[in-house]
C-alpha positions in Angstrom: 211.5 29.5 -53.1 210.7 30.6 -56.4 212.3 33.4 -58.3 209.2 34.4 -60.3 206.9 36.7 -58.4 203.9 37.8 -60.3 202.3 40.3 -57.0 203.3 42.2 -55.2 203.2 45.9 -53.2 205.3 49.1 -54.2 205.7 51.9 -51.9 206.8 55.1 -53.9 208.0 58.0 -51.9 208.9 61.1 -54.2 212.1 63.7 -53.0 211.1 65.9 -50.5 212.1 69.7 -51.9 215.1 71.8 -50.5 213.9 74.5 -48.0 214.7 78.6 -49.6 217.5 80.5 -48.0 217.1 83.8 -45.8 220.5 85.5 -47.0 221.5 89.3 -47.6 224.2 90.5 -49.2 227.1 91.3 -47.6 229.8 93.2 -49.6 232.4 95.8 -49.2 231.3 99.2 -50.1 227.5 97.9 -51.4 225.5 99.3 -48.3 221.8 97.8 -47.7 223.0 95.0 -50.4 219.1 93.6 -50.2 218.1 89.3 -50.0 219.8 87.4 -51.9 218.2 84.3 -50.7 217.7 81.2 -53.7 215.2 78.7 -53.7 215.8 75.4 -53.2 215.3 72.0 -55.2 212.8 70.1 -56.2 212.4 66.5 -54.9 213.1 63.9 -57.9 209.7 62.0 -58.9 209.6 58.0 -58.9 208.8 56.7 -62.4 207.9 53.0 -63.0 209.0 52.2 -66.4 208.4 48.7 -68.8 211.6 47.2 -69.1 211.9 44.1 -71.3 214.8 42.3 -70.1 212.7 42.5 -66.1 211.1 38.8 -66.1 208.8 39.0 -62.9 208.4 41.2 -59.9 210.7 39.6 -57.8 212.9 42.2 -57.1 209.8 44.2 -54.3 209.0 40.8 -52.9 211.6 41.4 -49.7 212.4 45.4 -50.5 208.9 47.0 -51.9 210.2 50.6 -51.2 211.1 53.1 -53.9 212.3 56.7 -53.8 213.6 59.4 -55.1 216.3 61.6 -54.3 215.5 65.3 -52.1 216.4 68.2 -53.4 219.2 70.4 -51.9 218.0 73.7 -49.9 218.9 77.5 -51.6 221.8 79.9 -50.8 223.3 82.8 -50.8 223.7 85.1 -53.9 220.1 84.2 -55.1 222.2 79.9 -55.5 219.5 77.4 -56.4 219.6 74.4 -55.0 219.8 71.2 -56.8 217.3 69.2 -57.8 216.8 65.6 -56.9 217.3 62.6 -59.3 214.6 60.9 -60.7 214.2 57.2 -59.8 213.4 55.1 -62.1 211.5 51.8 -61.2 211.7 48.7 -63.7 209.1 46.8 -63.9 208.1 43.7 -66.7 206.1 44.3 -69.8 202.4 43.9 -68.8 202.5 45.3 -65.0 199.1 46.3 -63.9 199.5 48.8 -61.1 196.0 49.0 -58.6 195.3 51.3 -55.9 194.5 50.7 -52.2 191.2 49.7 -52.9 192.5 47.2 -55.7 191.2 49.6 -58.8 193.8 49.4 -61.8 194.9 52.7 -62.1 197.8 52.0 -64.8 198.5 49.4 -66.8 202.6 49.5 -68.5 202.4 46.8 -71.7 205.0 48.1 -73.8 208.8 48.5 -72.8 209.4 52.1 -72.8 205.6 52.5 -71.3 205.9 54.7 -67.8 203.7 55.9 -65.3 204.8 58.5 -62.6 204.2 57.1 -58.9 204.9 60.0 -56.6 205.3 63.0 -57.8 208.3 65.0 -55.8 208.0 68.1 -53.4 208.4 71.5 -54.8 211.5 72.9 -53.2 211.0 76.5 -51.3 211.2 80.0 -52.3 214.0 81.7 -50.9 213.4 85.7 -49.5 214.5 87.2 -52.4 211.4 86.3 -54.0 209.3 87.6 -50.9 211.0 91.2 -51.5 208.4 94.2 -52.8 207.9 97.7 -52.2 206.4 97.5 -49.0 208.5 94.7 -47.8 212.6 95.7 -48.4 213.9 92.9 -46.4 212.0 90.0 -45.8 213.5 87.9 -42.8 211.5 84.7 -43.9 211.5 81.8 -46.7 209.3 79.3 -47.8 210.2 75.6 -46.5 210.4 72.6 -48.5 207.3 71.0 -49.9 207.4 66.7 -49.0 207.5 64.5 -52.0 204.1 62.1 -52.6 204.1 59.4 -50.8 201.5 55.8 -52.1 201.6 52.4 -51.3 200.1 50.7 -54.9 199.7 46.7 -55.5 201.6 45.5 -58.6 200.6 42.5 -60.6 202.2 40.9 -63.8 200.1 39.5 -66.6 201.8 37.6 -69.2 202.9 39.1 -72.6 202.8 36.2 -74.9 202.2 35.0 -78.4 200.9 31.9 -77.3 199.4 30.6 -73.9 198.9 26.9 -73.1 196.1 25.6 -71.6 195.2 22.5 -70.1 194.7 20.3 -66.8 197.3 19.5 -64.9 199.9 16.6 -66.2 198.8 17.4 -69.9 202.2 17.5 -71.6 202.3 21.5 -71.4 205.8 21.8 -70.0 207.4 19.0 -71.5 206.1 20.8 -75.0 207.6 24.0 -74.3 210.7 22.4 -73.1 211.0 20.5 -76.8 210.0 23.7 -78.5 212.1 26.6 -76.8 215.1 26.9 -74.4 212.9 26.8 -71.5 213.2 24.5 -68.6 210.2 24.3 -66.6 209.8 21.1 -64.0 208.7 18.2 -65.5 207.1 15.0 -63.7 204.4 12.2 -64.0 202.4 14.0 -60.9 199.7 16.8 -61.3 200.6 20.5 -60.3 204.6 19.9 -61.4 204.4 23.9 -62.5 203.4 25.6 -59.9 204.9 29.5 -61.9 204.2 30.3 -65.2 207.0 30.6 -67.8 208.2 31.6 -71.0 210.1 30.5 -74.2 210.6 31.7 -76.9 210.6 29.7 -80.6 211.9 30.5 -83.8 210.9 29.1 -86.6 212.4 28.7 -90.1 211.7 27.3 -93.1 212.5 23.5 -92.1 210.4 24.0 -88.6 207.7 23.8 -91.3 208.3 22.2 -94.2 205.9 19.5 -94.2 203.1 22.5 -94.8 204.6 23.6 -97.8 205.4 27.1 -96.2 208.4 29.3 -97.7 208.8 32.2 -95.9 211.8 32.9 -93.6 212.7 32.5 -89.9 209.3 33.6 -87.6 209.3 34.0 -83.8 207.0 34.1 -81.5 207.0 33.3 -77.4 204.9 30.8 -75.3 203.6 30.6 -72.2 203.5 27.5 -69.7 200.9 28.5 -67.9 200.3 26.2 -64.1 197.1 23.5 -65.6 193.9 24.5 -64.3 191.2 22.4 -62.7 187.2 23.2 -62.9 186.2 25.7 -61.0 189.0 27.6 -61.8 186.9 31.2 -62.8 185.5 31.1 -59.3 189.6 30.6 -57.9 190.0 27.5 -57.2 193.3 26.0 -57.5 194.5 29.3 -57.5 192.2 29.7 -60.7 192.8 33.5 -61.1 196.2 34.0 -60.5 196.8 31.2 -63.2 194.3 32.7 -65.3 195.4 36.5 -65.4 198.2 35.3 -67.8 196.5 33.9 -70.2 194.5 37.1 -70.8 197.4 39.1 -72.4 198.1 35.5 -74.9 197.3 37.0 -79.1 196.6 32.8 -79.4 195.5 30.0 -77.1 197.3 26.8 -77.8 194.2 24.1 -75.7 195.6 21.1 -74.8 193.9 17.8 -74.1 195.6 14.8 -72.4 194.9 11.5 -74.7 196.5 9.8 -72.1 194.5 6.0 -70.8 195.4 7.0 -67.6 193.3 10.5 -67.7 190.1 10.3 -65.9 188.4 12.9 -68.2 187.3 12.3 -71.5 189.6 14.6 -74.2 186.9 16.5 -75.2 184.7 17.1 -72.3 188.4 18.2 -71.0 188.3 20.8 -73.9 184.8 21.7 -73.1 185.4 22.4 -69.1 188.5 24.5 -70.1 186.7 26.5 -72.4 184.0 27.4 -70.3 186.8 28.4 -67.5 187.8 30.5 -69.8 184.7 32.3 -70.7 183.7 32.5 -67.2 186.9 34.1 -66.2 186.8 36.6 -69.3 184.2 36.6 -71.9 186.6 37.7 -74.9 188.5 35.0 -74.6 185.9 33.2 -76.1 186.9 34.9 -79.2 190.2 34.8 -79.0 191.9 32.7 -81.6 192.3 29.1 -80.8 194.1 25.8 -81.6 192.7 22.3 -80.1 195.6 19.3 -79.4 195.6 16.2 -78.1 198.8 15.5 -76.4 200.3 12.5 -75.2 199.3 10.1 -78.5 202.7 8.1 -77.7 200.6 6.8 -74.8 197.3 7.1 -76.0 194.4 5.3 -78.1 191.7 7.3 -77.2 189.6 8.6 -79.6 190.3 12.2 -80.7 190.0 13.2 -84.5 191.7 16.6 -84.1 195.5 17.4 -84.3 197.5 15.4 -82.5 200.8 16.0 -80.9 203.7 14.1 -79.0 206.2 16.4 -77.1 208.3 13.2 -76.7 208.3 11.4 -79.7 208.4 14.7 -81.9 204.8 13.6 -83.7 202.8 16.3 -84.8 205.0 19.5 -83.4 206.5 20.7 -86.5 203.0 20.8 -88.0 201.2 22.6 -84.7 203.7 24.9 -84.8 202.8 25.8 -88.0 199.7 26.6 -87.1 200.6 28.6 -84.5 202.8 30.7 -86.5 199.7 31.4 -88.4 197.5 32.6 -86.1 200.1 34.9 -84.7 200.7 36.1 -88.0 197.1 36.9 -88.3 196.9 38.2 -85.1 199.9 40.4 -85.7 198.4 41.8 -88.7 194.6 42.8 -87.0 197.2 44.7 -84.2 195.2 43.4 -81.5 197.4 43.9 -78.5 196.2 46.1 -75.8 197.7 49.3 -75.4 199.2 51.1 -72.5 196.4 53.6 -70.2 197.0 55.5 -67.2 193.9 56.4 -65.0 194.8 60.7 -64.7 193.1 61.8 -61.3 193.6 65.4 -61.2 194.1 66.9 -57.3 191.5 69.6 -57.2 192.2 72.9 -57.5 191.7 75.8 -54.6 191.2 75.1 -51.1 188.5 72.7 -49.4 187.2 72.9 -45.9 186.7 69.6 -43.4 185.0 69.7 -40.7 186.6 67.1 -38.1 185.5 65.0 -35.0 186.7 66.8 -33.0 185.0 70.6 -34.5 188.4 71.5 -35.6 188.1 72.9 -39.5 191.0 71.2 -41.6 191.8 73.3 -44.2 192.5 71.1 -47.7 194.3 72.0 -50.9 198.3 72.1 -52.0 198.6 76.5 -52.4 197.3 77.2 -48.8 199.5 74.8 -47.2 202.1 76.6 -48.9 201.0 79.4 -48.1 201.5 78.8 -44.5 205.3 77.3 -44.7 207.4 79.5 -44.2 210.2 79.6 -42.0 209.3 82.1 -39.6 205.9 82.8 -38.9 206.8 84.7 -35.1 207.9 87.4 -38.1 205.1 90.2 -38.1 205.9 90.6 -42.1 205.7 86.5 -42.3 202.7 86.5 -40.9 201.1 89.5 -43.1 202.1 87.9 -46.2 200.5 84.4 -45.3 197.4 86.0 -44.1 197.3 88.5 -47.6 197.6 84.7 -49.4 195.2 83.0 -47.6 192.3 85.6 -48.2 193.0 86.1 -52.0 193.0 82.0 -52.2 189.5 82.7 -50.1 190.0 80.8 -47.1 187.8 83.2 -45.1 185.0 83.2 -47.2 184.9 78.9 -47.1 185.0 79.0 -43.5 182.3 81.1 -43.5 180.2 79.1 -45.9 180.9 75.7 -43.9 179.9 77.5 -40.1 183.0 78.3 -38.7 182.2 80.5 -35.8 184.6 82.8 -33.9 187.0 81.1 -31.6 186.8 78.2 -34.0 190.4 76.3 -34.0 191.4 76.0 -37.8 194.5 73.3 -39.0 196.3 73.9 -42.1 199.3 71.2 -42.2 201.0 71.7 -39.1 199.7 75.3 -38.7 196.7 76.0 -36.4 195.0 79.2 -35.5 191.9 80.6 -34.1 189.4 81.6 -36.3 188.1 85.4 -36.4 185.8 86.4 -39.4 186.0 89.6 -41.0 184.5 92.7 -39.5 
């Protein structure tokens, strides 16, 4: 089985928050000491963060869940509980995180780049805080708020100076295995890669002699990327999963097979991969470009563009050259996308749904606190959540959306019977 895993699915579960404390204080000589309850923790939040040295997603393929740690509840003497640790996912430069419905709703390029997953639970209020003028000794607390919870798709794109292209069997592997420490699969049969991988090359000033460059060591990293077939835009082959990695690539490295034994001419194999290319994505038609022929230890087909043996060692000192100067160039016009997060504010105030059932679901984060508390068989509990719930205007939306009297009304595990106002 392969240790590179390029999708994948993440489910993020935030801390739940620590419940408040009901506590009075109970000293020697202190009569009628008041609540003393504290509130309790907040749940940690799971982060996913862009971590360099993280190479593919292969650590969610058999374990996709993440989270965070709770928070502790409140105590006594107005103690606040503790709050949960963070939990901080890595993931590889260039993640692309996508919602249920597949919409990209964060995209981590740079290490250091995060995105917050699930937000933790707020932890509760203990009585103390429920303590006023007309209510001395409050017997109730507010319980713990449950951390977010999201299952998200997670999907790896490449970040690479340099992507190479070609059909299958077109020297791309054995030419990143000459040029860098990598060590993809190499064999005389179509499809060898079947994962996409990197290398990394440095170059110094005998790398490039022959082009009369003097500048010092330069390094950049390439991308084996699986060969594609035609058809591949439309997924064949597994066109797009192959594809999606070139996309990220500042330079595209084409590579045509000169081999007699190909049974496509070298440049209507250039043609086909370009228009893959295009199809697939439309910038890349702009994207900066170099054109091979590989294999010309084997070959005598006609080709009058650079030519390149990964075996023999003809012709690689010179294309990397070239390379190095179109990632310069590219370097310099700062190209590279950027990190963006997709920010989907949770609306504010309460909502009203109307159910199946006729049951009126009421929506929206401060009534369902509102309601959780720790005793609402308390005649003062009760007061207070019903006090909350009118000044956040929960009567006057049931009103609007046709509640009628008798009407059963949900909010969180909460239900009572509707009764409009007099």
């Amino acid at each position: 089985m392969s240790d590179f895993v390029d999708e994948c699915q993440l489910h993020a579960k935030g801390g739940d928050g620590g419940a408040g404390c009901v506590s009075f204080r109970r000293e020697a000589h202190v009569p009628r000491g008041g609540p003393d309850g504290g509130d309790g923790g907040h749940g940690g939040d799971v982060w996913l963060v862009a971590d360099r040295n993280v190479a593919s997603l292969l650590a969610f393929r058999d374990f996709p869940f993440r989270r965070a740690a709770n928070g502790t509840h409140g105590q006594g003497r107005k103690r606040h509980g503790r709050n949960g640790d963070d939990e901080f996912v890595r993931v590889p430069e260039g993640t692309v995180v996508r919602d249920r419905d597949g919409t990209a709703i964060a995209d981590l390029v740079n290490a250091g780049d995060r995105w917050l997953a699930a937000q933790g639970g707020r932890g509760g209020r203990g009585n103390v805080r429920f303590a006023s003028n007309r209510l001395r000794a409050p017997q109730f607390a507010e319980q713990a708020e449950p951390g977010e919870e999201h299952w998200f798709g997670l999907e790896l794109k490449l970040m690479a100076d340099v992507a190479l292209v070609g059909f299958p069997n077109a020297g791309k592997s054995t030419f990143i295995s000459t040029v860098s420490a990598a060590k993809p699969k190499v064999a005389s049969y179509p499809f060898t890669t079947l994962t996409p991988s990197l290398g990394v090359v440095r170059l110094d000033d005998g790398a490039v002699r022959d082009r009369g460059s003097n500048e010092g060591s330069f390094e950049m990293v390439i991308a084996d990327v699986p060969g594609l077939i035609e058809g591949a835009a439309e997924g064949k082959g597994l066109g797009h999963q192959f594809l999606r990695h070139v996309e990220r690539a500042r330079v595209l490295l084409i590579m045509a097979d000169l081999a007699e034994v190909s049974d496509r001419d070298p440049h209507e194999q250039v043609d086909v991969l370009l228009g893959e290319l295009e199809r697939y994505n439309p910038m890349l038609a702009t994207r900066r470009k170099l054109i091979v022929g590989t294999k010309t230890d084997v070959a005598h087909l006609d080709w009058d563009g650079p030519r390149v043996s990964a075996v023999t060692g003809e012709g690689v000192n010179s294309v990397l050259g070239s390379l190095r100067d179109l990632v310069a160039e590219a370097r310099a016009a700062d190209d590279a996308p950027s990190q963006y997060v997709v920010h989907r504010p949770s609306p504010g105030g309460v909502a009203v749904l109307r159910l199946a059932d006729g049951i009126f679901e009421i929506e929206g984060r401060q009534a369902r606190r509102a309601v959780a508390l720790s005793d609402l068989t308390d005649p003062a509990a009760l007061a207070w959540a019903q006090r909350r719930l009118e000044k956040l205007g929960v009567s006057r939306a049931l009103a609007r959306n046709g509640a009628q009297s008798g009407d059963l009304v949900r909010i969180g595990d909460f239900e009572f019977t509707y009764e409009p106002d007099t």
